[in-house]
MDAnalysis code that builds the backbone (N, CA, C; Angstrom):
import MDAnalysis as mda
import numpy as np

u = mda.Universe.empty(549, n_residues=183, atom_resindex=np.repeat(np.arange(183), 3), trajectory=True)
u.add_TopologyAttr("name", ["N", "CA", "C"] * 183)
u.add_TopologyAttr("resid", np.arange(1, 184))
u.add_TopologyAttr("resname", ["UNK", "UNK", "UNK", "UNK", "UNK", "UNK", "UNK", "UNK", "UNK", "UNK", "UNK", "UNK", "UNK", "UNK", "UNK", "UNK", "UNK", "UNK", "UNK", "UNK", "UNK", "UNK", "UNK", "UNK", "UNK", "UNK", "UNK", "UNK", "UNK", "UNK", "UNK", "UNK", "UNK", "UNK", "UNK", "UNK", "UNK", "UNK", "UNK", "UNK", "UNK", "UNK", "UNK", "UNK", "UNK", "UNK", "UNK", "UNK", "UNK", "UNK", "UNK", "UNK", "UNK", "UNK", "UNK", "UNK", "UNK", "UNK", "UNK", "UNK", "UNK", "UNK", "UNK", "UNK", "UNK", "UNK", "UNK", "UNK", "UNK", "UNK", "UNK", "UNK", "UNK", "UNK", "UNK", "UNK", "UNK", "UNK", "UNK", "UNK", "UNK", "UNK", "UNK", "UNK", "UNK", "UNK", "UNK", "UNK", "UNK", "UNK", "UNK", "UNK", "UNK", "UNK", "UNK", "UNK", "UNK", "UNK", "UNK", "UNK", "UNK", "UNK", "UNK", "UNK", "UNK", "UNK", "UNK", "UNK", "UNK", "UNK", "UNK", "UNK", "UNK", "UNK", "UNK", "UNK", "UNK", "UNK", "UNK", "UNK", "UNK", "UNK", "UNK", "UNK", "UNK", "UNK", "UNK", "UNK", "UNK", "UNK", "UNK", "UNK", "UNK", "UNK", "UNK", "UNK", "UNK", "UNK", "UNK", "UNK", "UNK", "UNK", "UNK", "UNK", "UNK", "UNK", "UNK", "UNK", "UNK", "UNK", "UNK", "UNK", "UNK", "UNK", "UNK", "UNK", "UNK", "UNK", "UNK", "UNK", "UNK", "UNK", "UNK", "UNK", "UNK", "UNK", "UNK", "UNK", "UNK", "UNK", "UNK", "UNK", "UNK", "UNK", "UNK", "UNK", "UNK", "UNK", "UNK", "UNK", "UNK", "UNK", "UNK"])
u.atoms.positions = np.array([
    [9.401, -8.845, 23.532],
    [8.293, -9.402, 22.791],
    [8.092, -8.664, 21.461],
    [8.449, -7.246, 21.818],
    [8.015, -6.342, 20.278],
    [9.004, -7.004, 19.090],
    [10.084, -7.310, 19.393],
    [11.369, -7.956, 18.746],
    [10.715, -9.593, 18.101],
    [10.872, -10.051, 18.564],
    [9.625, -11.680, 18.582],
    [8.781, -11.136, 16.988],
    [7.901, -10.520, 17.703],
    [6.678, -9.850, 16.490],
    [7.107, -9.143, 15.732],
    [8.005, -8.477, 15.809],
    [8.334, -7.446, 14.248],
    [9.884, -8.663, 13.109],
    [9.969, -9.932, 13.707],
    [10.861, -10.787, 13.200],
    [9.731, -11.758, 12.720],
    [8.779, -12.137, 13.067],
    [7.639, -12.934, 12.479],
    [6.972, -12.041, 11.668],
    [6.726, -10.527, 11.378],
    [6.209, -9.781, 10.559],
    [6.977, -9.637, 9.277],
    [8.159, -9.934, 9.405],
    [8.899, -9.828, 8.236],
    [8.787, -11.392, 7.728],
    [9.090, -12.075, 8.550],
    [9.287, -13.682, 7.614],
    [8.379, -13.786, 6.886],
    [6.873, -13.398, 7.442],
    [5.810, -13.439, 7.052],
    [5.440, -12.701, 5.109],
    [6.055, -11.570, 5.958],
    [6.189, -10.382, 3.831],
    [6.917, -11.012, 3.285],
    [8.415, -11.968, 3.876],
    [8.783, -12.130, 3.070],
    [8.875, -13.775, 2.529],
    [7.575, -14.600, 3.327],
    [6.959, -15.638, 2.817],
    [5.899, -15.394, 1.185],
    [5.191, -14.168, 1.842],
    [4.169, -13.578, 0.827],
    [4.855, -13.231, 0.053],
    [5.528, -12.625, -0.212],
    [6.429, -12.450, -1.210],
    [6.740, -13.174, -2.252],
    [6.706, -14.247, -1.733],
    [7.402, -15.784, -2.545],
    [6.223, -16.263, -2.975],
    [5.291, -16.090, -2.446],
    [3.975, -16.485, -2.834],
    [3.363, -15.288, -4.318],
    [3.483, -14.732, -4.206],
    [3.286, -13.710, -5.356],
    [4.405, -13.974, -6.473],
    [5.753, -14.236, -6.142],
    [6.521, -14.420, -7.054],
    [6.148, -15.633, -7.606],
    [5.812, -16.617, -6.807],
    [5.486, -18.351, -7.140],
    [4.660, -17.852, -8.225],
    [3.458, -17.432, -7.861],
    [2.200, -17.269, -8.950],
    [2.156, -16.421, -10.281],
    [3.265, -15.418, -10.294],
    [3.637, -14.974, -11.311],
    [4.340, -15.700, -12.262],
    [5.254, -16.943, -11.675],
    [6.026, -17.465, -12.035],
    [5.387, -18.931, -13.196],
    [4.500, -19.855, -11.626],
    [4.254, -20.524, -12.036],
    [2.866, -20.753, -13.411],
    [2.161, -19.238, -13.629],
    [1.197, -18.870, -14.237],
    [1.471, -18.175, -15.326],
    [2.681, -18.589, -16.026],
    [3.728, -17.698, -16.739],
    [2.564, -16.971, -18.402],
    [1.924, -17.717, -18.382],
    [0.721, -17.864, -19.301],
    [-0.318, -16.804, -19.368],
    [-0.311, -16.268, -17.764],
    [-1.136, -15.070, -17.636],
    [-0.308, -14.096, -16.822],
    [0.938, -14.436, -16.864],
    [1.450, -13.085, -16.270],
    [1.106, -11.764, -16.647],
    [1.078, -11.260, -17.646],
    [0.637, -9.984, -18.026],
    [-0.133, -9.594, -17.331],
    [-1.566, -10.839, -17.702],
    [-3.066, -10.593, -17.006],
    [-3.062, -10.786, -15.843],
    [-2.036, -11.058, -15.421],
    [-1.959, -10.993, -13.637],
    [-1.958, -9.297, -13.407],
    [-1.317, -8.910, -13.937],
    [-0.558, -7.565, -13.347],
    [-1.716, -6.259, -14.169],
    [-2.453, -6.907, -15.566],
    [-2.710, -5.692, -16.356],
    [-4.015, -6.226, -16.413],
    [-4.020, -7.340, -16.193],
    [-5.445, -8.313, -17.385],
    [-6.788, -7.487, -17.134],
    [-7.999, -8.074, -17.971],
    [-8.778, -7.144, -17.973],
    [-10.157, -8.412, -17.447],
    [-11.653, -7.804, -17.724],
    [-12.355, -9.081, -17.514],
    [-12.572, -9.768, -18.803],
    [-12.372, -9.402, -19.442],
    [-12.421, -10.421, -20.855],
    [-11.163, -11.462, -21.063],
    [-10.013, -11.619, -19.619],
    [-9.418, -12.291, -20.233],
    [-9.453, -13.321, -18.956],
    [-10.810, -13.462, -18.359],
    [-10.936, -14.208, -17.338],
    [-12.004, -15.258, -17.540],
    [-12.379, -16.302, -17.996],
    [-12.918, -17.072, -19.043],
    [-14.007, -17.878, -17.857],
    [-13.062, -18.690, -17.217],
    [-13.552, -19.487, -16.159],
    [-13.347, -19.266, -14.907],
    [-14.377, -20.005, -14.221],
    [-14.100, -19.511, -12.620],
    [-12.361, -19.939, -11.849],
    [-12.030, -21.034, -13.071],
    [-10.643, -20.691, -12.178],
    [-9.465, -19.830, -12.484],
    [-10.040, -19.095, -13.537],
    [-9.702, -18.029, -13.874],
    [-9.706, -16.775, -12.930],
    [-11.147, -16.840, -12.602],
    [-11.516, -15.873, -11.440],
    [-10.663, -15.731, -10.231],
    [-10.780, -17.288, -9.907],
    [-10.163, -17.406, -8.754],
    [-8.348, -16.987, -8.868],
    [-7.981, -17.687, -9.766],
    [-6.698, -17.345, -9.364],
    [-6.448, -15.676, -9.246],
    [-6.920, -14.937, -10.381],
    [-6.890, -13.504, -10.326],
    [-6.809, -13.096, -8.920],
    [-8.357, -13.580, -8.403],
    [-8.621, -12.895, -6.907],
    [-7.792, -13.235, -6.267],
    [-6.921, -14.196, -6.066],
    [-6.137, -15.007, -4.955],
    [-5.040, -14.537, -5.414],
    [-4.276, -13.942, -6.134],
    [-3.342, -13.175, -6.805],
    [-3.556, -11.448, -6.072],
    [-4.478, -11.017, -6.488],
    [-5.336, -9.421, -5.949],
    [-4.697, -9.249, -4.666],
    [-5.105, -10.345, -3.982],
    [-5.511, -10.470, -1.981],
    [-3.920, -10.478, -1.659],
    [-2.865, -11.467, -2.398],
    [-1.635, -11.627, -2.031],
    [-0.877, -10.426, -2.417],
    [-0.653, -9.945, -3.313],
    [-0.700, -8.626, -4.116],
    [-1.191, -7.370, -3.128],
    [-2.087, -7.464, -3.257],
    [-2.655, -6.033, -1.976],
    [-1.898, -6.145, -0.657],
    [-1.848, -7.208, -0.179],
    [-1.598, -7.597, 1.388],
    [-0.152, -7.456, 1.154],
    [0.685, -8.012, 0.355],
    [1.944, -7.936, 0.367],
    [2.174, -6.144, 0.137],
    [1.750, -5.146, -0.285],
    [2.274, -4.340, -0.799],
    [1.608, -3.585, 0.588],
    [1.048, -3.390, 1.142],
    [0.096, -2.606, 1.778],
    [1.165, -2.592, 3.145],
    [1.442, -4.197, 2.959],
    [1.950, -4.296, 4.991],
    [3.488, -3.886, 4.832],
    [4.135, -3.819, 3.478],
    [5.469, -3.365, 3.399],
    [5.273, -1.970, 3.404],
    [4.598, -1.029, 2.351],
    [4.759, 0.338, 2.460],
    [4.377, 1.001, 3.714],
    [3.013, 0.329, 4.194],
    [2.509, 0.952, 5.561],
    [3.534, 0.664, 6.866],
    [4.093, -0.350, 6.647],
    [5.018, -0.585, 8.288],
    [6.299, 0.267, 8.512],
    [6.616, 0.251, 6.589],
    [7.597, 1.498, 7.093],
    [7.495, 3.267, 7.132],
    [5.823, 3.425, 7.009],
    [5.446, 4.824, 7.441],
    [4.911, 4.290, 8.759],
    [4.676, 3.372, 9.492],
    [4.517, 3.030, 10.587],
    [6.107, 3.348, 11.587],
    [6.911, 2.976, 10.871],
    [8.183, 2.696, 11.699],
    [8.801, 3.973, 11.513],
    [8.544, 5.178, 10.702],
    [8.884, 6.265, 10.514],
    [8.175, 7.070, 11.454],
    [6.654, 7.046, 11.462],
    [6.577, 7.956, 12.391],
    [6.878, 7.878, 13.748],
    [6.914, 6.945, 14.303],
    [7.715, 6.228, 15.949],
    [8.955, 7.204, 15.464],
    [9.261, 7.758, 15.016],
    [10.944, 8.400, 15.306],
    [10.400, 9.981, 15.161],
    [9.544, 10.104, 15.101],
    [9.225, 11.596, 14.581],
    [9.055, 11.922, 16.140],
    [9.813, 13.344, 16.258],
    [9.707, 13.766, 17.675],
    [8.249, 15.095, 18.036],
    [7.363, 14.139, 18.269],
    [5.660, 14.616, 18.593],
    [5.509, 14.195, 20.141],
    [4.861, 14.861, 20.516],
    [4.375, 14.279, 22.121],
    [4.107, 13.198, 22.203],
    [4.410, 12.050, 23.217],
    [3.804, 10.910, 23.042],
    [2.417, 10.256, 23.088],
    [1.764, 10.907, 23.609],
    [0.467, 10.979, 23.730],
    [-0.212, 11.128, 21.804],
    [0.638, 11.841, 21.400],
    [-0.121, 12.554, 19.992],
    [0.715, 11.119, 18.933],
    [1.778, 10.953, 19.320],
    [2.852, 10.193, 18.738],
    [1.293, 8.349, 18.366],
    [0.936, 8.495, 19.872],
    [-0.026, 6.974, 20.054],
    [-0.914, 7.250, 19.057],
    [-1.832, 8.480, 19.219],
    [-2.736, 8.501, 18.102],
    [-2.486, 8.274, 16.953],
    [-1.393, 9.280, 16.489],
    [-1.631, 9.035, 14.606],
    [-1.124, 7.598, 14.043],
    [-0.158, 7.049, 15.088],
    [0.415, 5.703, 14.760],
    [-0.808, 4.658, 14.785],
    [-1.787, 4.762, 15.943],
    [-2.926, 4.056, 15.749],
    [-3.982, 4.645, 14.898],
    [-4.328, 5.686, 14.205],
    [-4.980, 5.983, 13.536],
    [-4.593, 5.395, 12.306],
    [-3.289, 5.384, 11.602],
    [-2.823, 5.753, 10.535],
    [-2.496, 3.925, 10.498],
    [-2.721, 2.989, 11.556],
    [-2.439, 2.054, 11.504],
    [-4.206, 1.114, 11.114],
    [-5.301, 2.046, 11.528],
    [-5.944, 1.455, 11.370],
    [-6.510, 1.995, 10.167],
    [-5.790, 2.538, 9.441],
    [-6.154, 3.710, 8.380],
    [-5.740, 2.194, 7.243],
    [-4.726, 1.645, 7.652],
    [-4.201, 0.510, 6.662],
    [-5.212, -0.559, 6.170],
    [-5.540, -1.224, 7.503],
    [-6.539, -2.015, 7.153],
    [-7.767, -1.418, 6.250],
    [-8.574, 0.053, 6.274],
    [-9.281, -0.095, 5.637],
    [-8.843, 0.351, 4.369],
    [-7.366, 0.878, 3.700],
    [-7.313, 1.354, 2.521],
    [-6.907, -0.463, 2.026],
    [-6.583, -1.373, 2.763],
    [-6.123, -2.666, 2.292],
    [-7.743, -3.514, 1.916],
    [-8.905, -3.235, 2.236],
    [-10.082, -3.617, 1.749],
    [-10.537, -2.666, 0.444],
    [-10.348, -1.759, 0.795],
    [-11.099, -0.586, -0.310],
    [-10.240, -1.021, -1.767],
    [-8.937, -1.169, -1.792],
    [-7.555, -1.328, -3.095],
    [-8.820, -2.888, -2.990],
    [-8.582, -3.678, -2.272],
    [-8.949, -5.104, -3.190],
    [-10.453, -5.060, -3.516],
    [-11.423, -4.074, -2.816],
    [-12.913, -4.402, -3.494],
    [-12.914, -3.129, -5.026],
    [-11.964, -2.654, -5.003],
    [-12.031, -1.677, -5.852],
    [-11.073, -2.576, -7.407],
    [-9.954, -3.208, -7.010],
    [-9.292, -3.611, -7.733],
    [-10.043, -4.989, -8.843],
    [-11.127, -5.691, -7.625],
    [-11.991, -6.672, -8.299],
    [-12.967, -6.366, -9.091],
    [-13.377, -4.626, -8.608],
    [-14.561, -3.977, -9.361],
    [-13.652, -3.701, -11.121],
    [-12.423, -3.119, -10.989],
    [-11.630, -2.904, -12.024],
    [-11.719, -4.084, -12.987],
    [-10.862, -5.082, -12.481],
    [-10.793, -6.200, -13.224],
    [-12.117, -7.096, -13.822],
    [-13.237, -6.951, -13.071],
    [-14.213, -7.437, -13.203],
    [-14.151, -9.111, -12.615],
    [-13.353, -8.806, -12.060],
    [-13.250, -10.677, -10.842],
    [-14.096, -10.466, -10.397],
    [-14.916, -11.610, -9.528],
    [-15.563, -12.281, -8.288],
    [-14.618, -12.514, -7.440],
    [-15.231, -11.976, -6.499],
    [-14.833, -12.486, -4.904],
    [-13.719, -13.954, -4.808],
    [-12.932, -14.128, -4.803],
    [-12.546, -15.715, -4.102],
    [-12.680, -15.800, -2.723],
    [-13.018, -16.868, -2.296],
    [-13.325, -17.195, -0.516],
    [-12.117, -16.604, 0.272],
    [-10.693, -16.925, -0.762],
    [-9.369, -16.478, 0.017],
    [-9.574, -14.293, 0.063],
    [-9.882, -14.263, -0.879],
    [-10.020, -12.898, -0.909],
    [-11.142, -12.086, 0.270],
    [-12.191, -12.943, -0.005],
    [-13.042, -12.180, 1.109],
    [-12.882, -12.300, 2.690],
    [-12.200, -13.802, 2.638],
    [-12.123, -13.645, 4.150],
    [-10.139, -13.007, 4.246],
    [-9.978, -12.278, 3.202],
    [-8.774, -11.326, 3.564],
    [-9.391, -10.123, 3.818],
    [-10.613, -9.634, 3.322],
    [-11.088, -8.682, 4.277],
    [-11.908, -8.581, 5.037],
    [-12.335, -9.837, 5.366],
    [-13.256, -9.687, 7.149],
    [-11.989, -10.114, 8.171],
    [-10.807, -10.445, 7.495],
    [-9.749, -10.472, 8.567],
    [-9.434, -8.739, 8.709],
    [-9.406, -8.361, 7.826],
    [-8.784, -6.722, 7.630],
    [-9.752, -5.874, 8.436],
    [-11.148, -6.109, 8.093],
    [-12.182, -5.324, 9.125],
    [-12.121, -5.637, 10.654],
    [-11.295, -6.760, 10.752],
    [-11.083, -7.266, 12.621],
    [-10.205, -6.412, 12.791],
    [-9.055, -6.479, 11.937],
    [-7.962, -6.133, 12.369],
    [-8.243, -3.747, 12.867],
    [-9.192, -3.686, 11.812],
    [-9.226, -2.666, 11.818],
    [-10.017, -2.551, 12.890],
    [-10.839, -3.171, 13.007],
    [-11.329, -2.884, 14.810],
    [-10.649, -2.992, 16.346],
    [-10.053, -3.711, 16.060],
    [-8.887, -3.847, 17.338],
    [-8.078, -2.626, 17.164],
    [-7.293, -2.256, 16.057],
    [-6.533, -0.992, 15.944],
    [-7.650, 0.168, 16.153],
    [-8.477, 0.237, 15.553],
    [-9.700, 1.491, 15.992],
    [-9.466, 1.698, 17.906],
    [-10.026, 0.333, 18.407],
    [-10.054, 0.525, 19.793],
    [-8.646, 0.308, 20.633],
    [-7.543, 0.177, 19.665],
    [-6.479, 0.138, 20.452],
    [-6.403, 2.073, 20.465],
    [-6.545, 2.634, 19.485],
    [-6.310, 3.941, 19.106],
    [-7.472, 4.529, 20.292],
    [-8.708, 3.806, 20.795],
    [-9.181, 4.847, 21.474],
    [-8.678, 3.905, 23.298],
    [-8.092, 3.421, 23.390],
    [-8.243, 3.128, 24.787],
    [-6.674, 3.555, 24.718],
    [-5.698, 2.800, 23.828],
    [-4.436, 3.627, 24.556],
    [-4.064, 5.070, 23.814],
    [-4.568, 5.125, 22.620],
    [-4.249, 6.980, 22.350],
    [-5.266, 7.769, 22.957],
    [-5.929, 7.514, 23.387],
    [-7.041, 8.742, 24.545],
    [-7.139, 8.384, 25.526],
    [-7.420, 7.421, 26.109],
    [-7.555, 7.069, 27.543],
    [-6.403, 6.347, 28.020],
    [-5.281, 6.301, 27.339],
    [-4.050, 5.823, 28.398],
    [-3.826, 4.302, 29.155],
    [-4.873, 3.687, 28.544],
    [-4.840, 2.646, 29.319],
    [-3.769, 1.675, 28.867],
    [-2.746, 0.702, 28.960],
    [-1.749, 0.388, 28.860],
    [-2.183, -1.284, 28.873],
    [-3.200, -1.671, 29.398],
    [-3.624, -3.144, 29.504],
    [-3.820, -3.734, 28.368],
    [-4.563, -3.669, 27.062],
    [-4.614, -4.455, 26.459],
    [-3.635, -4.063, 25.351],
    [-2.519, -3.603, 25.327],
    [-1.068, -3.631, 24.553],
    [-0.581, -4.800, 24.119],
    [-0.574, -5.719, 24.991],
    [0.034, -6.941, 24.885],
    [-0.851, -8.424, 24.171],
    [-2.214, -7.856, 24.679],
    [-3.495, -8.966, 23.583],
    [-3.646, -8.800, 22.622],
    [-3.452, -6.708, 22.409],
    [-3.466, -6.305, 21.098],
    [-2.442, -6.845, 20.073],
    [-1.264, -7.002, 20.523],
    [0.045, -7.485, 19.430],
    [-0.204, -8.852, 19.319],
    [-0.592, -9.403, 20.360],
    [-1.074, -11.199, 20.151],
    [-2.121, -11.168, 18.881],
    [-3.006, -10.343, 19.189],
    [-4.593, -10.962, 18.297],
    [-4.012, -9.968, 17.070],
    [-3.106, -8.929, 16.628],
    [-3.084, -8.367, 15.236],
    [-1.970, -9.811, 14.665],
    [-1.231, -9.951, 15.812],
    [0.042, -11.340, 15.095],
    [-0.821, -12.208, 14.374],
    [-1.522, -12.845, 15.400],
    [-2.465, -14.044, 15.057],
    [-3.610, -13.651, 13.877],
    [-3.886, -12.525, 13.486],
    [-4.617, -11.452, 12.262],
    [-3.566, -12.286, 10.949],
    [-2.619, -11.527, 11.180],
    [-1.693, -11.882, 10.440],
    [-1.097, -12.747, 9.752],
    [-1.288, -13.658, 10.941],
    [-0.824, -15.046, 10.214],
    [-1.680, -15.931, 9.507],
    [-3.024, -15.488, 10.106],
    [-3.911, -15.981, 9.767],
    [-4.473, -15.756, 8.034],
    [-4.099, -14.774, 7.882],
    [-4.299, -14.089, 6.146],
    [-3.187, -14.805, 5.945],
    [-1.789, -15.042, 6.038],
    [-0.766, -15.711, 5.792],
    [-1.478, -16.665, 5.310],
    [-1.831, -17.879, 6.010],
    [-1.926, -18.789, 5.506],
    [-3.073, -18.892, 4.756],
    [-3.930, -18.090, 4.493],
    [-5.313, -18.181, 3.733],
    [-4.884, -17.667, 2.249],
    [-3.908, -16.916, 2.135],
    [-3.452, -16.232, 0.904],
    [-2.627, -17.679, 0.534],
    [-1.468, -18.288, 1.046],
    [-0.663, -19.416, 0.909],
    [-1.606, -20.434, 0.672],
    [-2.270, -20.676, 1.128],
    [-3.674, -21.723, 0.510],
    [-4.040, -22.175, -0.988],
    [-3.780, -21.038, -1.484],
    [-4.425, -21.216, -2.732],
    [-3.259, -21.711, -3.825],
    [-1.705, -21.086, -3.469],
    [-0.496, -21.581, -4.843],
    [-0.060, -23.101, -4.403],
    [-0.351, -23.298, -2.984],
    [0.028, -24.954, -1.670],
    [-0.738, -25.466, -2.819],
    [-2.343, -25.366, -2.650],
    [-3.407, -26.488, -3.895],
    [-2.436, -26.755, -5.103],
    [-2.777, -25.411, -5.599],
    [-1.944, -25.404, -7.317],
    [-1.033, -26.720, -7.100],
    [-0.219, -26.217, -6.579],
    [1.185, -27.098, -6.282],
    [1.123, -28.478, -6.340],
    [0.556, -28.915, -5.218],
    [0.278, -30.275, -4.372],
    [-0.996, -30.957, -5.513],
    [-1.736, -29.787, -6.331],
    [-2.617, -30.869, -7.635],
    [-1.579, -31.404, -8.593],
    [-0.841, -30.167, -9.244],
    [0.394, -30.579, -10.571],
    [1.299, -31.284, -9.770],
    [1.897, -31.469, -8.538],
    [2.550, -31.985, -8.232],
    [1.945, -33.876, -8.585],
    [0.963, -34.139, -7.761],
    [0.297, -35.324, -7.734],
    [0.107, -36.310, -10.036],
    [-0.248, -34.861, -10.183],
    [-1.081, -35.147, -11.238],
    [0.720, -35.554, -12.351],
    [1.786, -34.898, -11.806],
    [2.989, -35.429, -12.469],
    [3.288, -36.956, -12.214],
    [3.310, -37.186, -11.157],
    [3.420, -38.749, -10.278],
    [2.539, -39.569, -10.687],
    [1.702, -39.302, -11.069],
    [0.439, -40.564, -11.591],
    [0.629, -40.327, -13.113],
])
């Protein structure tokens, strides 16, 4: 099953991926201001929005690549296993909240508003960080081995779920210019 989930974790980065490249691509106009822009060069709210919906894909893409492979590094580090559970669940739930703090900090920078895709990327991130919190205290302190398997279900289903809420927003883009070429 761990095999299953760490092959849907990648398709997934490397769906998002394409999604960040799409929007760089297809927004060729504000690329700069994608990557540098400031709030003076954000005019209208769909200005706003795309920024934020750019931010959320951007954060999430970079966060779940660098963190999985200090995730997948420390699993090889030879620590007791007991100590091995903790810092992997600590340091796992350490992700989710540096992956809210980079995007409410990054919107404070830029001077964006919130997009709906953005905020509910971090009340997904605050779930996620609660399940990892209490995965870290029931199986790194108390040993309990039972909810291992709901836990990888409900962080998958975390996951995919920002997947498609981040993919939401370049699908519109798309499927409007697409339509709006045809007519």
């Amino acid at each position: 099953m761990n095999e299953f989930i760490d092959l849907i974790s990648w398709v997934l980065k490397a769906l998002m991926l394409l999604i960040v490249v799409y929007l760089l691509y297809y927004f060729k106009q504000y690329r700069l201001g994608l990557l540098f822009g400031r709030s003076g060069s954000l005019k209208t709210r769909a200005d706003h929005e795309l920024h934020s919906c750019f931010l959320a894909a951007l954060v999430t893409l970079v966060f779940y690549v660098l963190f999985q492979q200090l995730l997948d590094y420390i699993v090889t580090l030879p620590i007791e296993p007991m100590a091995l559970r903790q810092i992997y669940h600590f340091i796992a739930a350490c992700t989710s909240a540096s992956i809210i703090i980079t995007l409410t900090l990054l919107h404070a920078v830029r001077g964006c508003t919130f997009s709906p895709v953005a905020r509910f990327c971090c009340y997904l991130q605050f779930l996620s960080m609660v399940l990892k919190t209490t995965q870290l205290i029931v199986y790194g302190y108390m040993d309990i081995v039972a909810f291992n398997s709901v836990f990888s279900i409900l962080i998958l289903t975390i996951t995919i779920v920002q997947f498609i809420l981040v993919a939401k927003y370049p699908l519109k883009i798309f499927m409007i210019n697409k339509f709006a070429r045809e007519s």
